[in-house]
N, C-alpha and C positions, 0 to 999 in steps of 0.2 A: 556135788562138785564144790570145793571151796578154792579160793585163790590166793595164795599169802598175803597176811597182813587186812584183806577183807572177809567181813562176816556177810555169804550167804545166807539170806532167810530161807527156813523152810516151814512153807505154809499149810496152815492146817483147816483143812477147810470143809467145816461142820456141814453150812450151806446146800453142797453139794454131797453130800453123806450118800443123801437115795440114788448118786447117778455116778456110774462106772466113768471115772478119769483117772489120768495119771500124769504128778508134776513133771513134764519133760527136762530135759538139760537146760541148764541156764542159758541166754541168749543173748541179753545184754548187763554186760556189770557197768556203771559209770560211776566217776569221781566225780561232781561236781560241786564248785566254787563260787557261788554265784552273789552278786549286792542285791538282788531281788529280797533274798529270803533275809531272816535275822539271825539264821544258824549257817553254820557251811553241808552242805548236802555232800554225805560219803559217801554214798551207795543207791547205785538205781537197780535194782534186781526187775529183770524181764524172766517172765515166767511162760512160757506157751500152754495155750490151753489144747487139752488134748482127754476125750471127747466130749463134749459137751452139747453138741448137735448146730453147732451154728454154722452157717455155710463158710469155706473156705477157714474154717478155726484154724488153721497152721498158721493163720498170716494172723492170730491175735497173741500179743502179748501185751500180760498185766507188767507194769511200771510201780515200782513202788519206792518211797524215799525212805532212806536214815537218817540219821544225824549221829556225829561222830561226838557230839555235845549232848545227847541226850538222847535218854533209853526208850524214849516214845517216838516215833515218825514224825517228824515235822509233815506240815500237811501243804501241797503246792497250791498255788495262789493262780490267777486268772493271767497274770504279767509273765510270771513263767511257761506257762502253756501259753501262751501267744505267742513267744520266742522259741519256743520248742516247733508251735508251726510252722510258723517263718521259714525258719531252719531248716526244718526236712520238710517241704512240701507235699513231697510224693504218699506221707505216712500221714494215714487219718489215726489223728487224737480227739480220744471224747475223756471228760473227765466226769466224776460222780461222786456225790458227797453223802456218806449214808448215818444220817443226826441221831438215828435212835436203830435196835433191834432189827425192826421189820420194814423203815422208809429209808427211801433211798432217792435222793435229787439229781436228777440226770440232764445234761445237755440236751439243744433238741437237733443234738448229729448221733446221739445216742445208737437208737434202732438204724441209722444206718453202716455205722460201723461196725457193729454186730452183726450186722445181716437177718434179722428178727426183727418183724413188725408183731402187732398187738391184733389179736384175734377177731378183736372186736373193738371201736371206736379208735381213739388215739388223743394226744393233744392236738391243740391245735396254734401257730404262731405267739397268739396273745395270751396263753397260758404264762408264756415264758417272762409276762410283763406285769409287774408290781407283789404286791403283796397280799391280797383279798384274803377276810377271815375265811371264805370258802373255796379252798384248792384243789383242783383238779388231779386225780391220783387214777392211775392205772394199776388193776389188781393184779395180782395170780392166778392162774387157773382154781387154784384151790380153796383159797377166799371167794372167789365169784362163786363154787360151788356152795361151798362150805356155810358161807351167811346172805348170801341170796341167790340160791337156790340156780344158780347158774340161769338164772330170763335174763333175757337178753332187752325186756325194757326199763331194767335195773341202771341202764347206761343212762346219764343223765339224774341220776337221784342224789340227792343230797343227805349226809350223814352230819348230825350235830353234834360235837363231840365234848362241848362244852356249853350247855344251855345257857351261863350265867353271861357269857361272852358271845353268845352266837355262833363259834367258830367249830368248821368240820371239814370236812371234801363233798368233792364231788365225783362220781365215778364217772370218767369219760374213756374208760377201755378198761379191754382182759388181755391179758398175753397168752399167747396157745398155752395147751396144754402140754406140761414137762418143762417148760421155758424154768431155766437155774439160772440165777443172777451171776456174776459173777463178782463173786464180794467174798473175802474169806472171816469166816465167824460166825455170822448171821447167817438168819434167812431174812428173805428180804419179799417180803406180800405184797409193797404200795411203794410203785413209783412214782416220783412229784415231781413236777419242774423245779429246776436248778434256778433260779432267779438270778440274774449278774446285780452285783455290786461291790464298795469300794472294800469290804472286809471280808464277802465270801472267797472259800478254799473247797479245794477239792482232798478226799481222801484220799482216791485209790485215777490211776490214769492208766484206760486202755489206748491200745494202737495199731493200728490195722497194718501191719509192713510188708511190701507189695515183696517181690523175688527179688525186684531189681537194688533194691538197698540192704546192704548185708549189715550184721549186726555192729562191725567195725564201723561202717559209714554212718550207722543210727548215733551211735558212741560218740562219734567225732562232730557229729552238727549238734549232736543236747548238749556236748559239755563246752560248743564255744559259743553257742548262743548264751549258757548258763552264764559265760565269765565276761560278756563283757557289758 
């Protein structure tokens, strides 16, 4: 579906290769204008995910920004997703930052917006707080199998990933098995806390949007939170 004068993206998404889905109808397009960012935001493409196995997936759609100034995505910031929640109260927003290939930094409203908890351990509160050279990362099913043998007293072990520095993770959970990120590109093995501060950005922004807000209502609370 394209709309004159805007470019729908259409996403290609490797990530999810091994599991039977299909990009639904677009859902929400938005114009937004906003002095948050340092570019002007054209285009917010809502995507629904459709199957992926997560409970109530109809009510998820991926959010994603353009810029009408530049051929890369500008990436939203912590001040705009505050004003996006504001805005639509009723619609859970999680945002998620994915820095390399296989890690991905996630809010810790994450797994409830999804509907997908972690098989085994989890974060916990304080994860979410400071910067330690050893970070707390939740696997994949697959990695848990694949480099420790799926024990389950592997939860809690530290990996050193840089001897000269000290610095590595710690595995504090598994996600079931089958669990697909939803990220377009990548695969994504190790999830990490999203640390807040004054220059983190998020990539990609999910949203849980209940019946009672229609794709019109979502459109008209983002793009006047965006403008003012």
């Amino acid at each position: 579906m394209r709309n004159r004068g805007m470019t729908v993206l259409h996403p290609i998404v490797k990530a999810l290769a091994r599991r039977p889905w299909y990009a639904a109808s677009i859902v929400v397009v938005m114009a937004i204008a906003t002095a948050l960012l340092t570019s002007v935001l054209a285009i917010v493409d809502g995507v629904l995910f459709k199957p992926l196995g997560y409970p109530g997936e109809r009510e998820l759609v991926a959010i994603k920004v353009s810029s009408s100034q530049s051929r890369s995505a500008p990436s939203v910031d912590q001040a705009v997703l505050s004003a996006w929640v504001q805005a639509a109260p009723q619609v859970a927003f999680t945002g998620f930052r994915h820095h390399s290939r296989t890690i991905a930094d996630i809010q810790p409203n994450f797994f409830e917006v999804m509907g997908v908890r972690p098989a085994l351990g989890g974060f916990a509160p304080e994860d979410f707080e400071g910067t330690p050279l050893i970070t707390p990362r939740i696997l994949s099913d697959e990695i848990f199998r694949s480099q420790f043998g799926a024990d389950p007293s592997a939860i809690g072990r530290v990996v050193i990933l840089d001897p000269t520095t000290g610095s590595g993770y710690r595995v504090a959970g598994v996600m079931p098995r089958g669990f697909v990120f939803p990220v377009d590109r990548f695969s994504i093995d190790h999830l990490a806390p999203f640390i807040n501060g004054p220059v983190r950005t998020f990539s990609q922004i999910i949203a849980r949007v209940p019946p009672s807000v229609t794709p019109r209502e979502l459109e008209a609370r983002v793009v006047a939170a965006g403008t003012t």
